[in-house]
N, C-alpha and C positions, 0 to 999 in steps of 0.2 A: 798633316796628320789626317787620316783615314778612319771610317769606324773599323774598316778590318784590323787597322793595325795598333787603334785604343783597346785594351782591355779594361771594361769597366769594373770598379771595385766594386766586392761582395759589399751588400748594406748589412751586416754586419759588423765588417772593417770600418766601417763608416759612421755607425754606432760610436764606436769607441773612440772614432779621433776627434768626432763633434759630440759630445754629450748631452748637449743643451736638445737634442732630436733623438725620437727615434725614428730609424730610419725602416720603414713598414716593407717595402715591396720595388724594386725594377718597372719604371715605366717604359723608358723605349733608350736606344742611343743612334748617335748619329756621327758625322763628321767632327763636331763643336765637341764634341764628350758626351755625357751618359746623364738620364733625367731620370731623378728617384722618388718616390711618396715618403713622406715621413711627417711625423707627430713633434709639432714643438712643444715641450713638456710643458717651459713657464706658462704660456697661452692654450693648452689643452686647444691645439688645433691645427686643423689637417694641413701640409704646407706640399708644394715641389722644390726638388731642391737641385742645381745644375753642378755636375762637376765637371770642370776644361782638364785637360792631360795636363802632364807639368811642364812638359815640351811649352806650352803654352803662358803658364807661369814664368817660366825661367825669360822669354821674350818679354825685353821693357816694352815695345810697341804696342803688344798686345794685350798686355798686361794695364796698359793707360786705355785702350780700345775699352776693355770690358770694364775696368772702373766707368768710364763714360756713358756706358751704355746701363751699368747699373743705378748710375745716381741720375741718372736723365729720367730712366722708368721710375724713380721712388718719388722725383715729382709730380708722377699722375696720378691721380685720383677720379678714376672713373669708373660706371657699372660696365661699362664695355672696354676698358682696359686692364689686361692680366696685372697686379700689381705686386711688385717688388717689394722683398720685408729688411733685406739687410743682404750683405754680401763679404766676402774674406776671402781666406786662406787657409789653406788645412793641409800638412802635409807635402808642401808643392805645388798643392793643386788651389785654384780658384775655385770658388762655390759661387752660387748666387741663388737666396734664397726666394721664395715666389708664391702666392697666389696656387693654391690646386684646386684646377678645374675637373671637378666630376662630368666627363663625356667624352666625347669626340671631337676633331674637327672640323670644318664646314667643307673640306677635301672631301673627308668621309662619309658621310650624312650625306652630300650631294650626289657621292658618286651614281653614275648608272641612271638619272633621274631629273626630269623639269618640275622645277617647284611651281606652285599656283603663283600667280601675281601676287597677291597682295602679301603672303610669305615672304618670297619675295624679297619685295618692295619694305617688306619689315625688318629683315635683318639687313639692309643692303643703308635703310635709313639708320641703325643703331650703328652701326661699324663705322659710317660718316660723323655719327656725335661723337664716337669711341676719337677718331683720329683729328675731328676737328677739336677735342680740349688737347689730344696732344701737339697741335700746332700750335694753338691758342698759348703753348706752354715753352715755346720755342721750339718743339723735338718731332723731328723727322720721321717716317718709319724706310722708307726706300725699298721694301720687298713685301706688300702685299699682294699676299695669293691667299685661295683658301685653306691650304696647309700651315698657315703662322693665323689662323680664326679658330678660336675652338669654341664649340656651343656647351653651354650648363645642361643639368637634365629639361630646363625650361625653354630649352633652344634660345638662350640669349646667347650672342654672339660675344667675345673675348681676343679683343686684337695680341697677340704677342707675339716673341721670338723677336725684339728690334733687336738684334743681333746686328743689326747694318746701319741702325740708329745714329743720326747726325743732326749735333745740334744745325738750328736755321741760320746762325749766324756762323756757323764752321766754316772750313775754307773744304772745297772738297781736293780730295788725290786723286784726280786725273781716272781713277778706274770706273768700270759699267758695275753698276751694283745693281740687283732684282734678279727676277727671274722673267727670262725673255718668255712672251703671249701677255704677260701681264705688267712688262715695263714700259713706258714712256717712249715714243719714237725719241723723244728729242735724247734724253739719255742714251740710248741704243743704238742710234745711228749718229749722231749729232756728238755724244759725249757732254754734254752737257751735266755738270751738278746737278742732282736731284732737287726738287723743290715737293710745295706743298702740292701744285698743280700734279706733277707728276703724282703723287701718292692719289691723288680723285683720280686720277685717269686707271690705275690698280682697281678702284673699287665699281668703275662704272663697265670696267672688263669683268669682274664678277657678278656683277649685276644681270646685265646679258648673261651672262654663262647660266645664272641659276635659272633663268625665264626661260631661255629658246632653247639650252641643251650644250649650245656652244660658243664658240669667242668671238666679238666681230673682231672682221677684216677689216683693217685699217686702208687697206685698199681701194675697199669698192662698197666704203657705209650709204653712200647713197641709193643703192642697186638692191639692198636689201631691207627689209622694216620686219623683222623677225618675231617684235614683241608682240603683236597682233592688236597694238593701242596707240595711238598717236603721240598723247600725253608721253610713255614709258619710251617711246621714239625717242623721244627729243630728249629726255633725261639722259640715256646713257650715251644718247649723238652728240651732246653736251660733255660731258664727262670723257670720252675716248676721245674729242678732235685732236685730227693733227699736230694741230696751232693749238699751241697753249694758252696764246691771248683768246682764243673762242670755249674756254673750259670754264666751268663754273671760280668763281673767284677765292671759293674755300668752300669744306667740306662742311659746313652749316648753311650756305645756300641750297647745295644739293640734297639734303636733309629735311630743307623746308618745299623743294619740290616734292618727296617723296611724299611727305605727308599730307598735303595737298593732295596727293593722287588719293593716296590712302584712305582721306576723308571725303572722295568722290563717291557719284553711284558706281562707276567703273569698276570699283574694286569691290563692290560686293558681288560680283559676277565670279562665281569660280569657278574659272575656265582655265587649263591647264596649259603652260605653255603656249605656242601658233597655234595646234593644231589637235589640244585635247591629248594626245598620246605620248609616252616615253620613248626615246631616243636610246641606241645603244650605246653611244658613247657621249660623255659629259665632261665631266672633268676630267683633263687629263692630268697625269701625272706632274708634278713639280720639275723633274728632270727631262720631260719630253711632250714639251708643247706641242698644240696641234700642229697643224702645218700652215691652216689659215690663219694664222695667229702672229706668225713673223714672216716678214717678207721676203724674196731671194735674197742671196747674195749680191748686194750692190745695189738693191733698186734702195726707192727712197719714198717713203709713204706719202701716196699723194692726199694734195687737201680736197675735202668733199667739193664735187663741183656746186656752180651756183642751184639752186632751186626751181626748176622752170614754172612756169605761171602760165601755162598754157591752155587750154579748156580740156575737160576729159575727154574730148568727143575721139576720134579714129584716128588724129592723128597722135594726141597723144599716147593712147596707146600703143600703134605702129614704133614709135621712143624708145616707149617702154622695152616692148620686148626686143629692139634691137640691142638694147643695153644689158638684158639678160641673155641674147646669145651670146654679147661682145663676150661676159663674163666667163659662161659656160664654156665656150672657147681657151679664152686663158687660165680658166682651172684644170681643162683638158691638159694644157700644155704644161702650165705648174707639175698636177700629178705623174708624166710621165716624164720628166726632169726628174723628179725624187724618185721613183720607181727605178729609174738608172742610174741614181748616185747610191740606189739601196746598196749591190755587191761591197761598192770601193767602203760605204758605213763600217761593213759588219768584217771587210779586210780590218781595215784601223780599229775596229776594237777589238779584233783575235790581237793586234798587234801589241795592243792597251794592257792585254791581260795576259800574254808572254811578259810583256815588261815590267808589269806589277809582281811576278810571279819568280824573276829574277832579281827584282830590289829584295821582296823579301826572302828571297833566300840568299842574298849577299847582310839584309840585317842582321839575318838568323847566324849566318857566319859570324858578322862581328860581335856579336851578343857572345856566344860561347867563348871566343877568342877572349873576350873583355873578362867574362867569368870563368875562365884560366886561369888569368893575369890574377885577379884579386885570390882567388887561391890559396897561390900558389907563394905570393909575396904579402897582400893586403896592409892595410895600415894597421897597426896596433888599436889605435881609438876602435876602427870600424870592428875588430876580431871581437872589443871588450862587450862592444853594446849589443853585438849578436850574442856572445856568453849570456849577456841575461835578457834576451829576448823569450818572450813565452814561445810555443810550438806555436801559435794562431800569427804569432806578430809574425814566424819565419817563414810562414806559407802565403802571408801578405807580399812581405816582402820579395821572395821568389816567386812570385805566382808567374808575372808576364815569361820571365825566362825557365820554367816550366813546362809552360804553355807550347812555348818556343823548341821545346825537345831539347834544353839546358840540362845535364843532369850531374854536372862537374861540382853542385853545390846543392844539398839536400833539406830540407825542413826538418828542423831539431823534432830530436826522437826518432828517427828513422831509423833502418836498421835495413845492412844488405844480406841477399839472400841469392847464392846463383847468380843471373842476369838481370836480376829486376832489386827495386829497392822498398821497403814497405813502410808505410807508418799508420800506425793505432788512431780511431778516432774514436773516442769515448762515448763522444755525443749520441744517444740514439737517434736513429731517423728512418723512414721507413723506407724499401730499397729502390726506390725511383730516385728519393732525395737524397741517397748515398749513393747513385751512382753517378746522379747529376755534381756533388760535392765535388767528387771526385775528380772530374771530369773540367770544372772549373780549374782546377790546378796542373792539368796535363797528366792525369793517371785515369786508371779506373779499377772499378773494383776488385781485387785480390782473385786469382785464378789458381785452382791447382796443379801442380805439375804431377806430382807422384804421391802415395804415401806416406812418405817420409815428410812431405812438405803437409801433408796431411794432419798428421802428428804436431807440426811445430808452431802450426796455427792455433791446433788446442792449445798449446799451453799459454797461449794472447788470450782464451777467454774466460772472463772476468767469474768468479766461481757463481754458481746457478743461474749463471747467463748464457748469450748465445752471440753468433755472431754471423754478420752475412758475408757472405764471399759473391763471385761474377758468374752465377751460374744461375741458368733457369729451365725452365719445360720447354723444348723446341713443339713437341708433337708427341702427343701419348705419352708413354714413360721413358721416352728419347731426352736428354737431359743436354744440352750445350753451354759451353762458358762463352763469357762476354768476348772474348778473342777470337773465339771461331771454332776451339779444339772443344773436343768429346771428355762429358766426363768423366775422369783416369778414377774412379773407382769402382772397384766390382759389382757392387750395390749400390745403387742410386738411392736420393733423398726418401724419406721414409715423410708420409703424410699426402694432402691434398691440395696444396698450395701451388705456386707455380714459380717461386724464388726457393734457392737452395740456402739453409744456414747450419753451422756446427753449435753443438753443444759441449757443456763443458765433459758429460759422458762419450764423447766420442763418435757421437751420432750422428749424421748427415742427415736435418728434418727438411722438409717443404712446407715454406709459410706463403701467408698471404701477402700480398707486397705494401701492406697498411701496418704490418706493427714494427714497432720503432724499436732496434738496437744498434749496437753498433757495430763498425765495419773495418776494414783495412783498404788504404789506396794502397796501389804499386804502381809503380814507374818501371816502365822498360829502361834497361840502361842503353840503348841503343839508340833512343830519342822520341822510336815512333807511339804510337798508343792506342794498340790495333783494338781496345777495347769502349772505344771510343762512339756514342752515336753513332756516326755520319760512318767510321769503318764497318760498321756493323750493317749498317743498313747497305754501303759499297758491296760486300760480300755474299747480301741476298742475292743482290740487280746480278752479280758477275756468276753466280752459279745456278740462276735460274734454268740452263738450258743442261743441268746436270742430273742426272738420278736421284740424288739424295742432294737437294738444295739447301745452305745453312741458313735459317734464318735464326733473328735475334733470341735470347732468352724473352718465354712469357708468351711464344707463340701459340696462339690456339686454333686448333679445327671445326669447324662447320660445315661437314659434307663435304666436299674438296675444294672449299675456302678457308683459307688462311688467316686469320688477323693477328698483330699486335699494339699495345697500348703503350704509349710512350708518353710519359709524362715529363712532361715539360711545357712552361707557361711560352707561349709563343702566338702569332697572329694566322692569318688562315693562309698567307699565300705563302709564307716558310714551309707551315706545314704540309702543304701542297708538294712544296719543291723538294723536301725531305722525302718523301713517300713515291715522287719520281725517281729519285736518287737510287732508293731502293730497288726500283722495279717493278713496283705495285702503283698504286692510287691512296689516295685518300676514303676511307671504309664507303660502300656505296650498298647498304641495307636493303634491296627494291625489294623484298620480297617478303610478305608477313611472316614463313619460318624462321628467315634470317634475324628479323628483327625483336623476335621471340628468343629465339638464342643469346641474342648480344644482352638483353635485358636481364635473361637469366644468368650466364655467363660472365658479365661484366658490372654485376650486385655490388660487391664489394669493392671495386673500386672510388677512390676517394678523388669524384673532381667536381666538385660545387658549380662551376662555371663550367664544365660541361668540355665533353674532348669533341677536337674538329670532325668531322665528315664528310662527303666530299658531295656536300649537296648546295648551289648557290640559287637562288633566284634574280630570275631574269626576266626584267620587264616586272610584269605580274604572277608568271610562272615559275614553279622551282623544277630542277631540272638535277641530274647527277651528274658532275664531273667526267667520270666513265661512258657518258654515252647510252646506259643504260635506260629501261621505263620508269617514270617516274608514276608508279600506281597507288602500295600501298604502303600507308606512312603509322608514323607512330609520335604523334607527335602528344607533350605534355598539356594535360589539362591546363595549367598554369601561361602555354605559351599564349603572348597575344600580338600578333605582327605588327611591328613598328620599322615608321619608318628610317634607313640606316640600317636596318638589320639585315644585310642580304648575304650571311651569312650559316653556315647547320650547326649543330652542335649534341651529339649527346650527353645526357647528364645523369649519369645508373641513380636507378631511385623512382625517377623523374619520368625521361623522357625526349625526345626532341625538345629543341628548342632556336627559334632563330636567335643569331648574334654577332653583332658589328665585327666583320671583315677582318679590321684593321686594328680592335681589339684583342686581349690576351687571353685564353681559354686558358682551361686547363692543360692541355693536350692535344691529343689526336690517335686518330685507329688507321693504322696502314690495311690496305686488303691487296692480297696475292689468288688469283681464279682465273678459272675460266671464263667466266663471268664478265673480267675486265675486258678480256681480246677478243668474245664474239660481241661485245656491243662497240668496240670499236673496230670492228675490219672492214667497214663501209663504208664513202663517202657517197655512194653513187645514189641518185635522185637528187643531192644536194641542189636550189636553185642556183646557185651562187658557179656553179659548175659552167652555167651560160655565161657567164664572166668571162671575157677573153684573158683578161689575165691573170684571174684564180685559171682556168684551165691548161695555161701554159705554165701558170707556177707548180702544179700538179705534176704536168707532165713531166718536168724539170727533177722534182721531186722524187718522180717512179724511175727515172733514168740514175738520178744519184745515187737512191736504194739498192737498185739491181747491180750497180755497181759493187757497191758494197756487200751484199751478199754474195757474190759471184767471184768476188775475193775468199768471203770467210768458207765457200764451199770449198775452192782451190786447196786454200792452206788447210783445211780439216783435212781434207783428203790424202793432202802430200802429208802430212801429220801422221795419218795412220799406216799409209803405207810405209814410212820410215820405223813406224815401232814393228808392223810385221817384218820389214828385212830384220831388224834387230834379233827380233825372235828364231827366225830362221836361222841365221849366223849362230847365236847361241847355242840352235838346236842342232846345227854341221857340226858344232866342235866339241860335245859332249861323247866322254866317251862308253863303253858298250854299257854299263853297269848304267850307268848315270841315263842314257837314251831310252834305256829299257821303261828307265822310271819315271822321264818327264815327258818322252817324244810324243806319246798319244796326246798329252794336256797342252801340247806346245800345237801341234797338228788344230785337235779340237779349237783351240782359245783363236788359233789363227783363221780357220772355217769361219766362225764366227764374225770374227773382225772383217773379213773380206765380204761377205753378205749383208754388212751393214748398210743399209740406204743411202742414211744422211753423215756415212763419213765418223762417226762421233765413238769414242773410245769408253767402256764402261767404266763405273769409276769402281775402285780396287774392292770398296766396302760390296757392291752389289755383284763381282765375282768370286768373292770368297763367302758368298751365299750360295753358290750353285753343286751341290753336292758331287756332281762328278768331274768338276774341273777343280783340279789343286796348283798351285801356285806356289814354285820356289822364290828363293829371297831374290834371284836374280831375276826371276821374271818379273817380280813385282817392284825391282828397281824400274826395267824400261815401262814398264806398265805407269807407276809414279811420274816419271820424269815427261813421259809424251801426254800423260793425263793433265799433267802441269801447264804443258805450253799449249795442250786444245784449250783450260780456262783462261789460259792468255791471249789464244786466238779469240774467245767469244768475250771476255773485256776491250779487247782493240775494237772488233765490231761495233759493239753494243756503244762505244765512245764517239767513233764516228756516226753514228745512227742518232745519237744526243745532237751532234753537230750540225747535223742536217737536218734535224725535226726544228733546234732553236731557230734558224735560219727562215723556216720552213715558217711558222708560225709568228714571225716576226714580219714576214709580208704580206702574210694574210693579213695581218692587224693595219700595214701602212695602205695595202687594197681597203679595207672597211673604211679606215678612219677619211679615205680622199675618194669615197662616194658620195655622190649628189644627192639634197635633200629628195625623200620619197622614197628611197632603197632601205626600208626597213624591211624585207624579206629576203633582198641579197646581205642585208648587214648580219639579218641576224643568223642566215645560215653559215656566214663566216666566221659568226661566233659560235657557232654548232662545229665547226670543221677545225676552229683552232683547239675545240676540248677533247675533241678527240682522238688529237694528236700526245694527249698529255702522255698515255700510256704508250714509252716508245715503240716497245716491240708488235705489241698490238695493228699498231698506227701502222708500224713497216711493213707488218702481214697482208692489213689491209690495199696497202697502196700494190702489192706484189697479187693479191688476188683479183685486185678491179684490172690487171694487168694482163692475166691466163699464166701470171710464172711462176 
């Protein structure tokens, strides 16, 4: 079980099948199932609460795992342990109830960043008392990393997630549990049961990581002393040996080293890390440890050599530094090993995700097959209990296969209409949270086809009410539905808003997207859900290079900048990824007109927590996503830089405001300009460029490009000239009456097309603008059908141009990450060069003009 392939229940649904909760708000999901905030009524107090799939339930093995893992946590009792309140069943599913920690963490908070020492050495000592009462208690944790540590608002530290929790006296099963940088050699390579040793040797890996920036090497501890303290030396060379008989004896020795430092003069020096300065990279990801952090394949971590006792004088020195060449040598050779297993990586994971992409649509197949069957025959019991199920309970219940593009079985109340099928939703909401509603069950917001369909919607609205439908402002009084099509009324919405809604007078008004009525889903009967975010935003990116580009409803202008606002509670690097998807970036403000407009412009919107932006800081500097100057800003009187906040955010009302990455905003502003592609078409001055192998990956990169364009130029071309033969042929076999009347427009339309530069076909709207060229039906079939396959030619492009930027960008990151300390101006210009890759087209322009092509 996958989180792609969990869908997590609405906390609403959830409401209702535990009552003893209210269930508040979505915190995140993962692999294990979906983590919610909720209020336990009897105790008026704030709890988390975990839900596993039923997949998971329904398995006895699994099902004794997490009983184990629940009553093992309920006997801790600590301020540094997340603490468990009770646990059950609901539905199928397991729950387990917890402890809600208000923050982040120690993933988060850390990332990008060297704590001072004595920080430090503070949370590194609570997490050791946090884990030594859980040993103390019999209970294991086996995967301590900083992503299962969350901090309070008071940065106290909070061990949880024993999700891999084994009692001390259990028998293990043979498998490697943790996360390889921060497991146990002896586990790792050895297979050895996890023990308490092993969990200090987790924590004396984070330890290190928060002081110097990054992981030791189990290889060559002796070669390095990174902490820049003797004492803090020997603590975490203690805690990481080899040999587990040379490791602290329990995580309350280690605790009592710590505070001993603690209460030194040493620690009142605050000195930041080795060497006073931030590091560009720190903690790394949970799924992609550094590379000094696990050894090749095969080798076997050696034990620190002995200690020499030699005098400082020249020869020891002469030692020394031969032992930091030996090293520098073997990391040479380490790095360009991994530099050449990168291709065969990113082969096996195109592979990974062909083959995920295939199960689930072999699921998706037997899901529908399944819901045929029941149908079509179903058991009596199951018909009776859906008979009196409410509509909420049957949209519960159908949701996943829904989702799934299932439409063989409908949510009570619905009603078919044409191709699509509809159902009323009473509840008012305002039109982000009815289209997000919607969208949770595989629909989206009701679209109009015609008039008539027009009509039959009115009489769904509830008398001196209104109702919202999928349509919004593209641009000026240009009006587009959530699907993509124009809308089919002669008169567009009446009002200032920028959501379309009907009245029970038959009025099509424009509201603001803050007042709440109620709405209609529809479901295509054909499975797909073109009205969907993610298609919507697909349909930007793929007609960007058209005349008349669709973007979403709600779109606004600023001077030949585009934005829109998307509401939905999400973290910053989705919304990042969302906003490449589209074609744009994440909104990049540089300019005080700009920043004046969005404040004016986006008043009324309702996001407390503030929507994304696409501004991060780095290091000590904030910087825009896009590449752009970072000059002048807008930021809220109220903001006050904290550390963990290396995140932007606007908040209308307000103001800028920084805000934790990895936290849930409100939203975000995609931006579509010019603005994006000239502040990224450059890489040249970059230092990093003296890199021999940023410059050959570069070069590799403008060679893939050109390929790539050099195709899409080909096929545009052969594209057009296939629609002119078309036209000509048309225009040979008309006869004299007929020639008279179309042959000049046939002539003209084809001049035209043949003088075209870049190959590219008008689209039909912006030639039945041109007053002296007319357009029979048949022409503007070939016209249709060749305009059709140029945006098929520029989505195939634009897909492989995705292909090669992720590529592209994913080796720049393994170049940085396997730099030698001191390259902070190569690091960070590769972190300058991987952003400005984010904008694909941009990035492609750019690499084709440092190119002359």
């Amino acid at each position: 079980m996958s989180e792609e392939t969990f869908i997590a229940p609405q906390p609403e649904h959830l409401s209702e099948l535990l009552p003893a909760f209210e269930f508040e708000s979505f915190i995140a999901q993962g692999g294990m199932g979906a983590v919610y905030k909720a209020k336990q009524k009897s105790l008026d107090r704030d709890v988390a609460i975990k839900i596993l799939p039923r997949e998971f339930g329904a398995d006895p093995e699994f099902r004794a795992s997490f009983e184990t893992e629940a009553k093992a946590m309920a006997k801790l009792n600590h301020a540094n342990l997340i603490g468990v309140y009770d646990y059950g069943d609901v539905d199928g599913m397991p729950y387990i109830v917890m402890e809600y920690v208000d923050g982040s963490s120690l993933y988060h908070y850390a990332w990008n960043k060297v704590l001072e020492k004595d920080q430090a050495a503070t949370l590194a000592k609570a997490i050791c008392e946090g884990l030594g009462h859980a040993h103390e208690n019999g209970i294991l944790h086996r995967d301590i990393k900083p992503a299962n540590i969350l901090l309070t608002s008071k940065l106290d530290p909070k061990i949880g997630d024993f999700g891999l929790a084994q009692s001390t006296d259990g028998e293990g099963d043979g498998l490697i549990m943790g996360t390889p940088g921060y497991t146990a050699p002896e586990v790792l390579f050895d297979h050895r049961p996890g023990d308490a040793k092993a969990d200090i040797y987790g924590v004396g890996v984070i330890f290190h990581e928060l002081v110097t920036g990054q992981r030791p090497d189990p290889q060559y501890q002796e070669a390095f002393k990174t902490c820049g303290d003797a004492k803090l030396d020997a603590i975490w060379r203690r805690a990481t040996a080899a040999d587990p008989s040379r490791r602290y004896g329990t995580a309350e020795e280690m605790a009592k080293d710590l505070g001993a430092w603690l209460n030194s003069p040493a620690a009142k020096l605050k000195t930041v890390g080795t060497a006073g300065v931030q590091r560009a990279a720190v903690l790394s990801p949970p799924h992609a440890p550094a590379r000094s952090a696990t050894p090749l394949p095969g080798a076997v971590p050696k034990r620190p050599a002995a200690t020499s006792h030699a005098s400082s004088g020249g020869g020891g020195v002469l030692v020394r530094n031969l032992v930091i060449i030996a090293v520098l040598i073997a990391g040479i050779s380490v790095v360009w090993k991994n530099l050449k297993k990168e291709q065969e990586n990113v082969r096996n994971e195109n592979e990974a995700i062909r083959q995920r992409n295939a199960e689930t649509l072999e699921a998706q197949k037997k899901m529908i097959e399944e819901a045929q069957k029941g149908s079509s025959g179903g058991a009596e019991s199951g018909s009776t209990a859906e008979r009196d199920e409410t509509t909420e309970q049957s949209l519960a219940r159908l949701q996943r296969a829904l989702v799934a593009g299932v439409r063989s079985q409908l949510p009570k109340g619905s009603v078919s209409r044409g191709e699509s099928d509809f159902l009323f939703v009473q509840e008012p909401m305002s039109w982000h949270a009815a289209a997000n509603y919607a969208e949770q069950y595989g629909g989206h917001l009701a679209t109009l086809a015609d008039e008539s369909e027009f009509q039959w919607m009115l009489s769904l609205v509830p008398d001196d009410g209104t109702l919202w439908v999928g349509a919004g402002r593209m641009e000026g009084n240009q009006w587009v539905q959530v699907d993509g099509t124009a809308w089919p009324m002669s008169s567009t919405p009446n009002g200032v808003g920028s959501y379309a809604s009907l009245d029970k007078l038959g009025i099509a008004r424009a509201r603001e997207e803050t007042t709440e009525m109620p709405f209609l889903i529809e479901w295509d009967r054909d499975g797909t859900n073109p009205g969907s975010l993610e298609s919507m935003l697909v349909r930007a990116a793929e007609t960007q290079n058209q005349a008349a580009p669709s973007y979403p409803p709600g779109t606004r202008i600023q001077d030949s900048r585009r934005f829109c606002v998307f509401l939905r509670p999400m973290t910053q690097a989705e919304a990042s990824r969302l906003a490449k998807l589209g074609g744009g970036v994440l909104a990049s403000p540089a300019t005080r007109d700009e920043q004046i407009w969005m404040e004016e412009a986006l008043s009324k919107v309702a996001a407390p927590k503030g929507l994304w932006l696409g501004g991060e800081k780095q290091g000590l500097d904030w910087t825009w996503m896009s590449g752009q100057s970072w000059d002048a800003t807008a930021w809220s009187e109220r903001a006050v830089p904290q550390v963990g906040r290396e995140g932007l955010v606007f908040v209308p009302g307000t103001g800028w405001m920084d805000f934790d990455p990895g936290a849930l905003a409100d939203g975000f502003i995609v931006e579509w300009s010019n603005d994006i592609s000239s502040g990224l078409v450059s890489d040249e001055g970059e230092p990093a460029l003296a890199h021999a192998d940023v410059a050959s990956l570069r070069n590799k990169a403008i060679e893939l490009v050109g390929e790539q364009v050099a195709k899409r130029d080909k096929d545009l071309e052969a594209n057009l000239s296939k629609l002119v033969w078309d036209l000509n042929v048309w225009r040979r076999g008309l006869n004299a009456s007929e020639a008279t009347r179309w042959g000049i427009h046939v002539e003209s339309l084809v001049e035209d097309l043949e003088e075209s530069s870049d190959h590219r076909i008008p689209t039909p709207a912006s030639l039945a603008e041109k007053a002296s060229l007319q357009v029979s039906p048949d022409m503007k079939k070939s016209i249709d059908f060749y305009h059709n396959k140029q945006s098929a030619i520029d989505s195939a492009y634009r897909k492989e141009l995705v292909v090669i930027q992720n590529a592209y960008a994913k080796r720049l990151q393994a170049i940085g990450e396997a730099l030698p300390k001191g390259s902070d101006e190569v690091s960070s210009s590769i972190a300058r060069m991987i952003q400005h890759s984010a904008s694909v087209e941009g990035w492609a322009k750019g690499l084709m003009n440092s190119a002359g092509q």
